[in-house]
Each structure stands twice: as C-alpha cells, then as structure tokens.
C-alpha positions as CSV (number, residue, x, y, z in Angstrom):
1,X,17.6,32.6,-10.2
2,X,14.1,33.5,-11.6
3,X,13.9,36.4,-13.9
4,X,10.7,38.5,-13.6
5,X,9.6,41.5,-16.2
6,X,7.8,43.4,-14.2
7,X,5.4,46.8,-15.8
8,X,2.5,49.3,-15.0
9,X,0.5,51.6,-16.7
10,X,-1.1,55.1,-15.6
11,X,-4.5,54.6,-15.3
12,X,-5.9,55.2,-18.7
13,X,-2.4,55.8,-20.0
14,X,-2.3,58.9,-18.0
15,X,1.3,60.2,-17.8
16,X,2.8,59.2,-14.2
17,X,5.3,61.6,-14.1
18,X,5.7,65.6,-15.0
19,X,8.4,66.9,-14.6
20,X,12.1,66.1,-13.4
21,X,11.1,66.3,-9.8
22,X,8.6,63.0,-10.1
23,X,11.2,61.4,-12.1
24,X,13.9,61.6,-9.3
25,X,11.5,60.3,-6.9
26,X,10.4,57.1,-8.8
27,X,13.8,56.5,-9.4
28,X,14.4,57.2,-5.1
29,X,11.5,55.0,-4.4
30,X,13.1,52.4,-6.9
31,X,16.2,52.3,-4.3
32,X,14.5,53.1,-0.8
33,X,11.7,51.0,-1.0
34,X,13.5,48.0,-2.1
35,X,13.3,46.7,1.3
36,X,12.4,44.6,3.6
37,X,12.2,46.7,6.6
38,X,9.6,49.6,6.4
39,X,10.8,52.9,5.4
40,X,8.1,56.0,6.7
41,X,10.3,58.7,5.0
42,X,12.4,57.6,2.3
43,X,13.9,60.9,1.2
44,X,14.7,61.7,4.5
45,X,16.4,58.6,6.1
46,X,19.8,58.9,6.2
47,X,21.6,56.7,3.8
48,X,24.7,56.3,5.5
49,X,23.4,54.3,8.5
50,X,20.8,53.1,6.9
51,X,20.9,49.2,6.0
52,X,18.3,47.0,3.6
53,X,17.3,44.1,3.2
54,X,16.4,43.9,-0.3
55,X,13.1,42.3,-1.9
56,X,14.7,42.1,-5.3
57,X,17.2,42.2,-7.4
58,X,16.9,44.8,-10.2
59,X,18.6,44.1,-13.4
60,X,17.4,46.6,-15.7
61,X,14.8,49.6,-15.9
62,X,13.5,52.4,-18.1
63,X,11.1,54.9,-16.5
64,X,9.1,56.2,-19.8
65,X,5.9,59.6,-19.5
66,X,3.1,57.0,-18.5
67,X,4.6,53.2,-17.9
68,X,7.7,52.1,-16.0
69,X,9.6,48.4,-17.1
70,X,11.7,46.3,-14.7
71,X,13.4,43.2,-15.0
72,X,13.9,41.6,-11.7
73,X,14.7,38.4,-9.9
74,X,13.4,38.1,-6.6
75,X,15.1,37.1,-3.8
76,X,15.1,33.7,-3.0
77,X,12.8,33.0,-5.8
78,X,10.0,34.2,-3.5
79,X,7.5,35.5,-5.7
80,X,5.8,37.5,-2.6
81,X,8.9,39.5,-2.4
82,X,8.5,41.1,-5.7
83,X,4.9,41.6,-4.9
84,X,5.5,43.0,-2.0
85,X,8.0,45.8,-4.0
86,X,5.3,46.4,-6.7
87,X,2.9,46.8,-3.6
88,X,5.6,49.5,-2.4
89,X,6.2,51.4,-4.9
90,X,3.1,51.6,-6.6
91,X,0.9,52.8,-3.2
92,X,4.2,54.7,-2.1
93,X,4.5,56.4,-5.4
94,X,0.7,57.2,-6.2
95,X,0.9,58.8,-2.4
96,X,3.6,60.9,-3.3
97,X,1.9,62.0,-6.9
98,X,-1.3,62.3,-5.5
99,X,-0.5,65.0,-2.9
100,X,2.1,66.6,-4.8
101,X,-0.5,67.6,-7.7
102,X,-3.9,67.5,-5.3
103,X,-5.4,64.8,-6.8
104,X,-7.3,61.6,-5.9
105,X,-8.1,58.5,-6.9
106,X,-5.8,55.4,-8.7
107,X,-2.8,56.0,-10.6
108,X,-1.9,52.7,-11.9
109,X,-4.3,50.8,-14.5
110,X,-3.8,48.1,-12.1
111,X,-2.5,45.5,-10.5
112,X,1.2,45.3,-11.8
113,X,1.7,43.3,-14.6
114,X,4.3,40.3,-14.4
115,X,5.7,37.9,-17.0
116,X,8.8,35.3,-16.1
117,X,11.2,35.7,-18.3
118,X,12.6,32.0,-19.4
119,X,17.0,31.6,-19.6
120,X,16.7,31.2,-23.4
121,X,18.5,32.9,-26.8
122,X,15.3,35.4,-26.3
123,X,16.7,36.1,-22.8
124,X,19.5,38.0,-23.8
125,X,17.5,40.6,-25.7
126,X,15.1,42.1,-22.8
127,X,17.5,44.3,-21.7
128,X,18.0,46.0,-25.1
129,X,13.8,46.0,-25.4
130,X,13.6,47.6,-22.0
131,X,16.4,49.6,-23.1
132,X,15.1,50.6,-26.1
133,X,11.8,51.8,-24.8
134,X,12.7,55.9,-24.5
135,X,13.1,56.0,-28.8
136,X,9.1,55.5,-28.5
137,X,9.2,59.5,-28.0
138,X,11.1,60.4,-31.1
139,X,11.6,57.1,-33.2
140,X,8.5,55.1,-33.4
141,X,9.7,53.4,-36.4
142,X,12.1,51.4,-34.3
143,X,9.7,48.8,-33.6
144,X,9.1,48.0,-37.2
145,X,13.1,47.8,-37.7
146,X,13.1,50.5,-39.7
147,X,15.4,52.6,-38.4
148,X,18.0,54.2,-41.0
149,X,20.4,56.1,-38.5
150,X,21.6,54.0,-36.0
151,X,24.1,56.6,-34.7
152,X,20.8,59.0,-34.2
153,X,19.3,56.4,-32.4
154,X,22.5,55.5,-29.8
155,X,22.3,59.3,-29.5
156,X,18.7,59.9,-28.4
157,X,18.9,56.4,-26.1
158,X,22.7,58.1,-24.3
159,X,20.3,61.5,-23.9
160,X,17.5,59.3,-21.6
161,X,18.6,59.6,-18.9
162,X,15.8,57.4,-16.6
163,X,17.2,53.6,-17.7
164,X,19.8,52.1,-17.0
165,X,21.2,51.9,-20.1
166,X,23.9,54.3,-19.3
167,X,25.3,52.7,-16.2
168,X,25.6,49.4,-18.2
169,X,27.7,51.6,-20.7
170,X,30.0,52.8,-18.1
171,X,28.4,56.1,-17.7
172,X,27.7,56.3,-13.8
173,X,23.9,57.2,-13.4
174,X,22.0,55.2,-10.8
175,X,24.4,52.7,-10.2
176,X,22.7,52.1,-6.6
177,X,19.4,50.7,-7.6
178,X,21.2,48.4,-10.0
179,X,22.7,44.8,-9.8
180,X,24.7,44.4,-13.2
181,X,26.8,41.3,-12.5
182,X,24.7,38.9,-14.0
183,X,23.9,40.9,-17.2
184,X,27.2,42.1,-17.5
185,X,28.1,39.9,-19.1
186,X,25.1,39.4,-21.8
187,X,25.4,43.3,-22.7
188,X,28.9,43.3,-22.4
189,X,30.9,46.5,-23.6
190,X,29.9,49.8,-25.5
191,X,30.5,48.7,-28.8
192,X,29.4,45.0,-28.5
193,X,25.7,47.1,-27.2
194,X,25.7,48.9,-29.8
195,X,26.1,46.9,-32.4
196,X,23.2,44.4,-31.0
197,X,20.9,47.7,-30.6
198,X,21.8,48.2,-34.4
199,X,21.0,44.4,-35.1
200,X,17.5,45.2,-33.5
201,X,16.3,48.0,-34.5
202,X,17.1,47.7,-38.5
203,X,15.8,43.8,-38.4
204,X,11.8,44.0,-38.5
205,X,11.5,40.0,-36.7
206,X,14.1,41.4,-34.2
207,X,11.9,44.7,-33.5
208,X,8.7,43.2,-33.4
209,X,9.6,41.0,-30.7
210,X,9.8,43.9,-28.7
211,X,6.0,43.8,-28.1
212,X,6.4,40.4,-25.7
213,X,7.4,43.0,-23.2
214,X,4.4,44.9,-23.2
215,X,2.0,42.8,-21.3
C-alpha cells in the first residue's frame, strides 16, 4: 500500500472556506466524491441506496481557513485514482464556492500538490503533523517546540472540529470519510496520542519536521 500526502492552497493563500456551511460541504465532497462512478448532486443523492467505488483510501485529514492536508493511499496503487479525486474535489469544490459567493475565476494555487510518504520511523508521525495543523490559529509556537502547556494545546486540537483527530480518539465525528485500520494502530489510544503530541510539540527537531508536510 502506497501512502500519498496530498495538499492545496487558495490561490494566493486566499481562505477557501467562510463559514461553517463551506466547511460541511468540503468535508461532504471529501465522502461523495470519493468515487468512481460520477456523482451530479452529491448533497442530494440518497445515501442509503447509494453504493461507491472508492478512488482512495483516506487515512487522515485537517481542513484549516485557506489549505486542506490528506494522507491517502490510492487504490490499487493507481496513482490516476488519487488524481482523479484531487481532480474532483478541487473543480467540484471551487464550483460550489464560486457560485455560492458570486465569484469567478481559480480557487486553488494549483495543481494539487503530492508527496509519497515512505513506511519509515518518520511515517508514524504524519498523522500527528496533519493533526496538529489547526494550533497554527492560536499556537504558532508549536512549530518551534515551544509549547509550555500541553494540556492547552490537547484542548484547542479536541475543539477543531474539521480533522480527524477526534474520530481517531474515539470521539465519533466523520467516521464515514475515514479508513482508520491501518493507522490504528500507529496512534493507538487517547493517552498514548497524547503523550506523542506532547513529545512533538515541546521537542524543537520533532516540530520542525513538521514543515516536510508543507510542500
């Protein structure tokens, strides 16, 4: 199984989403248009008959004002499926933003950005670096390991609610979009989290590391 981290940028780090509304529907399209098959009103379809046939496997998000991080492992290996889902959501998406605030033009900086992520001891942290992007917003310092208060920080990261840090503490959030059995296992419970975030964000090496993420 190849292991992809997948990331985009508003155009001129413009924010991509505005409200809660824009939010729910990135996190929609995340689910609906992971898929094979072509879906012409994804909010509408009706989830109980509908079937997928899914393009990837998504192991770990974090929607954040102006970027959105994935790590994903496409199905079969097949690289052109996980194209083909960045393709999706980001003309899906930038259809849906567009209209809803009367705009035109790109969203996205870009082409989606991709970087394969290799089975090593580094491996096991991209999760808590994807995880970890929402203290950007109130704790900067994180990223230079310099954070004091750990308990502050597990608070403000149990108060995001767009990752998927909470369904891989047990809190049910978007359990739908997610496949956790193979990380499951690398996070492992609450407090064995926890005390790896704290590892991370009060060790500068650890913390600066972060920043092979953001391609």
């Amino acid at each position: 199984m190849d292991f992809y981290h997948m990331l985009n940028r508003g155009v001129e780090r413009r924010n991509i989403v505005l409200d809660d509304g824009d939010r729910i529907r990135f996190v929609s399209d995340l689910y609906e248009l992971n898929n094979k098959k072509t879906v012409s009103h994804p909010l509408t379809k009706d989830r109980r008959t509908a079937t997928r046939s899914l393009l990837v496997r998504i192991h770990a998000w974090c929607l954040m004002p102006n970027h959105y991080h994935l790590l994903v492992s496409p199905i079969d290996d097949d690289i052109a499926n996980m194209s083909r889902f960045a393709q999706k959501i980001g003309m899906g998406y930038a259809k849906y933003f567009n209209e809803k605030y009367s705009r035109s033009g790109v969203l996205w900086q870009g082409i989606y950005k991709k970087l394969q992520i290799e089975r090593d001891a580094h491996f096991n942290y991209i999760p808590y670096y994807i995880h970890l992007n929402p203290l950007d917003l109130s704790m900067p310092e994180w990223r230079e390991g310099k954070i004091k208060k750990v308990s502050a920080a597990l608070e403000k990261l149990q108060e995001y609610r767009w990752s998927s840090y909470l369904d891989y503490i047990g809190e049910r959030n978007f359990p739908s979009i997610l496949d956790t059995n193979t990380l499951a296992d690398v996070l492992g419970p609450f407090k064995r989290q926890s005390k790896a975030i704290e590892e991370i964000i009060q060790d500068s090496t650890l913390a600066n590391k972060s920043t092979t993420i953001e391609v």
